[in-house]
N, C-alpha and C positions, 0 to 999 in steps of 0.2 A: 598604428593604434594611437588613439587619442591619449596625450599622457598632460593634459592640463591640471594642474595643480589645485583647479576648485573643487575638481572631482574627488567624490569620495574613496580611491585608493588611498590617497594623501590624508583624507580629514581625520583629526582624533574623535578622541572617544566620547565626548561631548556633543557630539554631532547630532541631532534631532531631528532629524528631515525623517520621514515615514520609508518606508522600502516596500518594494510591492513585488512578491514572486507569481510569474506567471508558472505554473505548470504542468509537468502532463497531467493529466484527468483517468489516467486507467486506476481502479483503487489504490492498490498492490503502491504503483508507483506515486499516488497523492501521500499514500502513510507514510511512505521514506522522503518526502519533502520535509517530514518534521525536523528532519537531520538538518537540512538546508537552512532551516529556521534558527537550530539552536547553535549552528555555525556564527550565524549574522549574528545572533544575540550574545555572543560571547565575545564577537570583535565591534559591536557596536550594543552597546547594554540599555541606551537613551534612546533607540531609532526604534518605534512602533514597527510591524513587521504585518503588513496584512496579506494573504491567501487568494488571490484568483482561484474562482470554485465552478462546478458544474452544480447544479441542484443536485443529485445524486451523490456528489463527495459534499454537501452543505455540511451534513452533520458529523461529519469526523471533524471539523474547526473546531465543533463546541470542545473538544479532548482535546487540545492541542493545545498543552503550555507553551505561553509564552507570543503566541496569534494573536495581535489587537482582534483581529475580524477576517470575514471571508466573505468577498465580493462575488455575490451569484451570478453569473452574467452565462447563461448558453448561449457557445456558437455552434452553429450544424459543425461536422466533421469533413462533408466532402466538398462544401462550396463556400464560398468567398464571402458572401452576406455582406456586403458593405455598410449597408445600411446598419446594422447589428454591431459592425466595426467602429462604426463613427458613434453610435452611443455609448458605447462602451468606453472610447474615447472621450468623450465629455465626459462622463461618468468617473474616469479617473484622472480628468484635468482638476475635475472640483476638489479634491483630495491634496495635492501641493504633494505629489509625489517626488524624494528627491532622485530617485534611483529604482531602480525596475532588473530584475534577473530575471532573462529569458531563457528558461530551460531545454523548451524543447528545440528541434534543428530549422523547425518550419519558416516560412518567412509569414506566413499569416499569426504566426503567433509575438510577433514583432509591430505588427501592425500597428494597433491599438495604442500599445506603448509612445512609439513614433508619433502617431499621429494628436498625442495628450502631452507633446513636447514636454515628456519625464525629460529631464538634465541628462541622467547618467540609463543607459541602456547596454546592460554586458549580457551576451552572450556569446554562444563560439559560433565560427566560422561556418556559412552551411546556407543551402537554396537562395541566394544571389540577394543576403539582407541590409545590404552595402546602403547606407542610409538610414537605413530603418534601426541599427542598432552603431552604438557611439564608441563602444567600448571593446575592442574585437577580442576574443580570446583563442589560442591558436592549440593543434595539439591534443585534443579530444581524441582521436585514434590512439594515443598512446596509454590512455588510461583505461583499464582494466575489466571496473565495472563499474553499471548505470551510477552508481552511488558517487562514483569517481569522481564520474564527471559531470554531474548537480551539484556535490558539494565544491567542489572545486569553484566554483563559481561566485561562491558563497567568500573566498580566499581571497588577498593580496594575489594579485598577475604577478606568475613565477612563484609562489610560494610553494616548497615541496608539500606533498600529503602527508598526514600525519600516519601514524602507526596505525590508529583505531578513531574512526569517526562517531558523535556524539551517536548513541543508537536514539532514531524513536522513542516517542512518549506519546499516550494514549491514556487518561486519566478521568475516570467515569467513578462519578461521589457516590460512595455507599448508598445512601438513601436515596438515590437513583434508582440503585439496582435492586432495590430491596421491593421499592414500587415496582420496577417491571415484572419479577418475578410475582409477585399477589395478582397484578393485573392478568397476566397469564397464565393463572392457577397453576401454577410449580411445584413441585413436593420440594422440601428441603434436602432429598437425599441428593446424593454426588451423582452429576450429569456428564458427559460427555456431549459434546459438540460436533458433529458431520459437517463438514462442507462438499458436498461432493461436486459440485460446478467447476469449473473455469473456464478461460480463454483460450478456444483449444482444444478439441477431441481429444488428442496424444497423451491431455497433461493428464487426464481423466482415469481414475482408477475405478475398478467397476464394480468390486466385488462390494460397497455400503449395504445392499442389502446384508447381507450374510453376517457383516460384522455387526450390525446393529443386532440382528437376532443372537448372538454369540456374548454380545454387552448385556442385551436384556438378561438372556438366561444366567449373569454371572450377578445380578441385582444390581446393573446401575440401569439411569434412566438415560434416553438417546434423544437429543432434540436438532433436527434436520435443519439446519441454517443457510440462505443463501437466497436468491434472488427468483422475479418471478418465472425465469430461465428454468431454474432449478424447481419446478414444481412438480413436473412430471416422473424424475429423479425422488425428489419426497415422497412422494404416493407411492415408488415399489421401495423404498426402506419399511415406510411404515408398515407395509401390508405385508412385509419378511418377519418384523420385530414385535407387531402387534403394539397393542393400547397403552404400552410404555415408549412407542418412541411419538414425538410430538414432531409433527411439520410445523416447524417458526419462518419459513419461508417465506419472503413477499416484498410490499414495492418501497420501501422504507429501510436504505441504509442505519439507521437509528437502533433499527431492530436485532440486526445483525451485531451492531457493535456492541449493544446489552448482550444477548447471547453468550458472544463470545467472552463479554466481561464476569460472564456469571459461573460460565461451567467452570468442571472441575477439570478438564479436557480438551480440545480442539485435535479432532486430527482435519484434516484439510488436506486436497492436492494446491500443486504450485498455483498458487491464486489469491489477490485482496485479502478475504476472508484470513488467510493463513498470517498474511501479515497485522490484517488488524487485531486477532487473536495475541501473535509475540509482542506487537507493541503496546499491550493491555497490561504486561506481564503475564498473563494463563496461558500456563503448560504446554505446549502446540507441539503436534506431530506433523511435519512435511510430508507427503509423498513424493517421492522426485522417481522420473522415468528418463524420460527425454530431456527435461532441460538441468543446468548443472546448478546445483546446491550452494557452491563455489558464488556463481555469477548471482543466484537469485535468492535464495534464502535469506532472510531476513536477517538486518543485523545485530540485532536483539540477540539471536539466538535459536536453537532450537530445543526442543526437551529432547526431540527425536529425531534423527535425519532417517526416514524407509528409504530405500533403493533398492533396487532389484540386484540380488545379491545371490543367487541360484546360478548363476552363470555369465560370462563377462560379456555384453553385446559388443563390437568393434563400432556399431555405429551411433552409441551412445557416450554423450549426450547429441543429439541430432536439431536441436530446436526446432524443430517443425513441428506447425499446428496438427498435422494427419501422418500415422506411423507411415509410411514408404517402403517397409523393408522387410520387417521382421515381423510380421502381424502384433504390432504394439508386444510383444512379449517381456519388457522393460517394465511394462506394470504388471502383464500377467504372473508374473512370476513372483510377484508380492502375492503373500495368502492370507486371506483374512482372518484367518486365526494367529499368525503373527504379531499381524498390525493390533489386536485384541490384546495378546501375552505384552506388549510393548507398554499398550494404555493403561493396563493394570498396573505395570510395576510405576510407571509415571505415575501414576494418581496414588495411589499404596507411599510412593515417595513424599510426596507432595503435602498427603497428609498428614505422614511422621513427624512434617517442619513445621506444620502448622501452629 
């Protein structure tokens, strides 16, 4: 490992040079970058910090204290694009980048960096980036979870982990919300939030119709949130819960994260959504089946952890995308009148503090 003393392990806190995080692009794990953020900005308080983004994570920057900016730049996912590399690279030469944390394990995601001769390039060890990154960090198998080891990155080489890493922040100005809500003819009463989407068959709880009709009939209103994925999913909530539940569904991350900033609710399976929702602060229900609470839940918190609590699977938590074993009975075993008794006493809570 490179241990030159220009490099910013060494530098104080007066340090100015710009920092550039590359990293992943799946939502879920773009929102817990903000951790990564308020890492740097608390061991460097003078160093601007800007966001490598996909158009699709664009608009979570705008809610993210403490992000000078978020450099839009898509690359395909399954091919090299060089061309796409090398602007990108210019692109972030023009900037006087002093230092660059590359998150993910890839060697393409090194590229760029390397090739815009950033100073300082840390990330860990992993797909043969020997060159491409300056700063090696070793030891990534031993850390626990994703969060580990992003923020870790963010740390002096060798620093133990703290007890509790800064959570997420997602910060959407009242008069924001207050527009999107008029724009979207919204009633004022208390909403609950669906996500029923994600990454994942497995992680997919199925019974949203049911509970939306269960929320309707108890006077709140239901508004289906999520992607244009998720449309086909809208269309049989709505048509379970009838002319109180609203499809807000569609191709603008922006929307979603209004949504979620507005209800009074979010339940959500393990997915983006769920995390954009906790890092809003609004009330958020997990469903977790297959993958563990532990490793993914957000760290924010939850109002609610569901888990399939009727009987102990041995092969859960299993992470995999498609059940294999059990005919997904991990979520089946959540009943939508639970998950309903759950959202009440949350929102019933919530508004007592109000």
């Amino acid at each position: 490992m490179n241990n030159d003393s220009h490099l910013s392990e060494n530098a104080d806190r007066s340090d100015t040079r710009p920092i550039l995080i590359v990293p992943y692009m799946w939502i879920g794990d773009f929102v817990r970058n903000h951790t990564v953020v308020r890492v740097l900005k608390e061991r460097w308080p003078n160093r601007p910090v800007d966001l490598l983004t996909t158009s699709l994570c664009a608009p979570l920057v705008d809610y993210m204290p403490g992000v000078r900016k978020g450099l839009v730049w898509d690359l395909p996912r399954g091919r090299l694009a060089l061309g796409r590399q090398l602007g990108l690279a210019k692109h972030l030469r023009e900037r006087n980048y002093g230092t660059a944390l590359v998150l993910p394990r890839t060697w393409k995601a090194a590229i760029a960096p390397a090739l815009a001769g950033i100073p300082e390039r840390i990330g860990f060890v992993g797909e043969f980036r020997f060159g491409l990154l300056n700063r090696w960090r070793w030891g990534e198998k031993k850390l626990p979870r994703f969060i580990d080891k992003n923020a870790a990155l963010a740390q002096p080489d060798g620093a133990p982990l703290p007890a509790e890493w800064p959570v997420p922040q997602l910060r959407v100005p009242s008069e924001e919300i207050a527009h999107w809500r008029k724009a979207n003819g919204l009633s004022a009463r208390p909403a609950v939030a669906l996500a029923p989407g994600s990454v994942g068959v497995s992680k997919r709880w199925t019974y949203y119709p049911e509970a939306a009709r269960l929320l309707v009939e108890r006077g709140l209103d239901v508004w289906v949130v999520g992607g244009p994925a998720e449309k086909g999913l809208a269309q049989e909530i709505v048509a379970a819960g009838g002319p109180e539940v609203r499809d807000l569904t569609g191709n603008d991350l922006r929307n979603g994260v209004l949504a979620m900033a507005t209800a009074g609710v979010a339940i959500s399976n393990d997915s983006g959504l769920m995390h954009i929702a906790a890092a809003l602060g609004t009330p958020t229900m997990g469903i977790f089946g297959p993958t563990s609470p532990y490793l993914w839940a957000p760290l924010n918190g939850l109002a609610a952890t569901v888990v399939q609590t009727k009987s102990v699977l041995a092969c859960q938590p299993c992470q995999n995308t498609t059940c294999r074993i059990n005919d997904h009975r991990c979520m089946r075993d959540i009943a939508a009148s639970e998950v309903v008794a759950i959202a009440r006493d949350v929102l019933t809570r919530t508004q007592a503090n109000v």
